[in-house]
N, C-alpha and C positions, 0 to 999 in steps of 0.2 A: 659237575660235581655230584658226589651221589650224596641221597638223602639221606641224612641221619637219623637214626630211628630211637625214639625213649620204648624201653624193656621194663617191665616189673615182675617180678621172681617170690611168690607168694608160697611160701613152706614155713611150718612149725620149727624146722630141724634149721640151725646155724651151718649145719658142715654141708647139708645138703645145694643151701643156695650157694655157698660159696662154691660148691662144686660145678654147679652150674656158671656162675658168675665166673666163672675162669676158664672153662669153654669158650662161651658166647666171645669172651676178650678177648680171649687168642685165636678167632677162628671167623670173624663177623668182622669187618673194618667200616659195613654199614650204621653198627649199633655206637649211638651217641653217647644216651645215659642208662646208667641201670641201677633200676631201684629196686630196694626191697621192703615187702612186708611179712611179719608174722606169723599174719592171722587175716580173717577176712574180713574183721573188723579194721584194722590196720590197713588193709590194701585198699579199703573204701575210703579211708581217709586219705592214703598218698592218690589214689585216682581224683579224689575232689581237688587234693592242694596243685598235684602236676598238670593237670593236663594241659597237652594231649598226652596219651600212654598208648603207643602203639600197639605193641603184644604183651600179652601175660599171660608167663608160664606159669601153671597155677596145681597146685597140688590138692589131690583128692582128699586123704582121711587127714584130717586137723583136729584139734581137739575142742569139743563145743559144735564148733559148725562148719561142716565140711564145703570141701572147694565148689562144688555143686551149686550149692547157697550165695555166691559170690555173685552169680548171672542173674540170681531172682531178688536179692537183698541190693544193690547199686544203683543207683538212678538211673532213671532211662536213658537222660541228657548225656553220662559217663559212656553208656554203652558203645564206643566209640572205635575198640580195640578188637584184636581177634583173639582168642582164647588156643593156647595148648596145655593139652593136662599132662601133669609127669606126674607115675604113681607108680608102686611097686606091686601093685595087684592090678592085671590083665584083664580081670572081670567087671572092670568100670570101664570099659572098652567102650559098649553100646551103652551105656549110659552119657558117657561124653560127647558122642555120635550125635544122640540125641539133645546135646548140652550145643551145636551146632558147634562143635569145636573143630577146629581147624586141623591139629593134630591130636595123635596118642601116645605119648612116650612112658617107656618101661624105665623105673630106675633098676639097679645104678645107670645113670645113664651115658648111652655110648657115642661116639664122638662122629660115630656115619646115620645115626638117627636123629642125632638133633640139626645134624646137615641138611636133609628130607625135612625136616618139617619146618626149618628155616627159611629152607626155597619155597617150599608152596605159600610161607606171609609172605616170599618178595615177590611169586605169582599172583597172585590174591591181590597185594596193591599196585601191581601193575595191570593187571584188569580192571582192578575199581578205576585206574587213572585215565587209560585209557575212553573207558563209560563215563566218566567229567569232562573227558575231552572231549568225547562226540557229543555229547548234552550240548556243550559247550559252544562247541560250533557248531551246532542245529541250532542253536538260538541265537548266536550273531549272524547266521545267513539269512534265520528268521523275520529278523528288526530290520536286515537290508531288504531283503525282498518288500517287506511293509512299506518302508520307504520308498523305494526304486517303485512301484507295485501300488502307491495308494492313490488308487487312480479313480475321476470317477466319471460316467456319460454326459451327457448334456445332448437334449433332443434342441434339433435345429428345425427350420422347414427345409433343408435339404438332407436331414439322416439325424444322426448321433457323431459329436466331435468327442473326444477322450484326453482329456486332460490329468496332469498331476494337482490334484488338490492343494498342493503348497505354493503353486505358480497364481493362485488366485489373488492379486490386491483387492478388490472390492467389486461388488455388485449393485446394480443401480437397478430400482423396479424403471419399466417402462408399460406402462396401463395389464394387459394381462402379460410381458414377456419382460424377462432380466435380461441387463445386457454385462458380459463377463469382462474385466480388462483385468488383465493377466501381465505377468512381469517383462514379458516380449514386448508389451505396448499393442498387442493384437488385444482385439476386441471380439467377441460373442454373442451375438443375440439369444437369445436360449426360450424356447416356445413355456414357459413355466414359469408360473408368479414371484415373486423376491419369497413368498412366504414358503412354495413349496422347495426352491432353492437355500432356506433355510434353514430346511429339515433333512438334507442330505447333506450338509457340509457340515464340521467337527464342529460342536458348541464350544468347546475349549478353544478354539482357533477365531472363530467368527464371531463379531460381533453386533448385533444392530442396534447402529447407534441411530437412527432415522426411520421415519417410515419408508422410508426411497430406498438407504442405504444400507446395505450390509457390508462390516470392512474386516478384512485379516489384521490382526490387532498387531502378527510381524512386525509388517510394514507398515506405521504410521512413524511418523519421521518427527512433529509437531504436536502437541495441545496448543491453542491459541485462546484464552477465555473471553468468554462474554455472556448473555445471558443463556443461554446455553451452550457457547462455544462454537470450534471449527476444531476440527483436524487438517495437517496437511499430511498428504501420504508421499509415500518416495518417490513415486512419477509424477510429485507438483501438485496432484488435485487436492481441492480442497473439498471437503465434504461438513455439513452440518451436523450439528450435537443438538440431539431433540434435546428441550425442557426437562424431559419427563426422564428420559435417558442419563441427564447428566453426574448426579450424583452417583450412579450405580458403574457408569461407566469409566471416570475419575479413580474407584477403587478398586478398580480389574486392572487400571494402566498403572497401577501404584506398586502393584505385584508382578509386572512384565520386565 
């Protein structure tokens, strides 16, 4: 289904928008609604009350303050739309140009020119859609890759092992070396203290609830209370809740 598009038709002259307005309807099966205003005081108010407002055809000399005024007088937030000017003077040409208007149209206006400058708004947002969509999916291959990709080393005494950071359940110190148990039930010696392995894994993720233990806050299966508690994690272990840890750690898992 094609997208419907809301028009707004900003002219002084009554005979002039309807003349427009019965074009666009008989010749546009994209165009949804179409509104009009007066003046550019008027068109500010239907762009505040409607939006969105996709195009607006918008007319140069008006009385008070011209169509010109319309792009420096409308909120930023509005600026939403693409502009074409219809005017019966030729000499606002590069003015419009410069108004980043989309088209130029000469009244009275002819029914192979507002053709041309109709296609270039349905060029125009199908290049803008297109650029959402490559954004779009540059940033969901992005989060995948992060995912797939967040990886991180672990020196052994025989090299470096490369694991997924989200495979980690907990970490135990063992005097200078951690040893890693991971969601396979394989286990890791890792030549680096619990404290420097603390500082390469996600604080959001990790927790240490112990001075031995650091645990992926994922996978904990159980609280058990006591004076400072136990955890049981999803591979059965249980692990201790320092004293000093409990309180702070109760209102991290309160929020999981």
């Amino acid at each position: 289904m094609q997208p419907l598009f809301s028009i707004l038709i900003v002219d002084d002259l009554a005979i002039h928008r309807e003349n427009l307005r019965s074009l666009l309807k008989m010749n546009f099966p994209q165009i949804g609604t179409i509104l009009e205003a007066d003046s550019v005081e008027s068109a500010i108010e239907v762009l505040t009350a409607e939006q969105p407002v996709d195009l607006v055809f918008l007319d140069v000399e008006m009385p008070e303050v011209s169509g010109f005024d319309l792009i420096k007088l409308v909120p930023r937030e509005l600026l939403t739309f693409e502009v074409i000017f219809v005017t019966a003077y030729d000499r606002y040409a590069i003015q419009a140009i410069r108004n980043s208007a989309l088209d130029f149209i000469l009244k009275p206006v002819q029914q192979n020119e507002l053709t041309d400058a109709f296609n270039k708004f349905i060029e125009k947002r199908n290049e803008k859609l297109e650029v959402l969509n490559h954004k779009l999916l540059h940033l969901i291959h992005s989060k995948e890759n992060t995912k797939s990709t967040n990886r991180i080393g672990l020196p052994t005494m025989q090299g470096y092992i490369f694991i997924n950071e989200e495979d980690v359940i907990q970490c135990e110190a063992d005097n200078t070396y951690t040893i890693f148990q991971l969601i396979n039930n394989k286990k890791i010696v890792v030549s680096k203290t619990l404290k420097e392995c603390e500082e390469i894994l996600n604080k959001n993720t990790f927790y240490r609830i112990h001075h031995s233990h650091l645990v992926n806050l994922g996978f904990i299966r159980e609280y058990v209370r006591g004076e400072g508690g136990h955890i049981i994690m999803v591979d059965n272990s249980l692990i201790p809740v320092s004293r000093s840890k409990k309180q702070f750690f109760l209102s991290i898992i309160k929020k999981i």
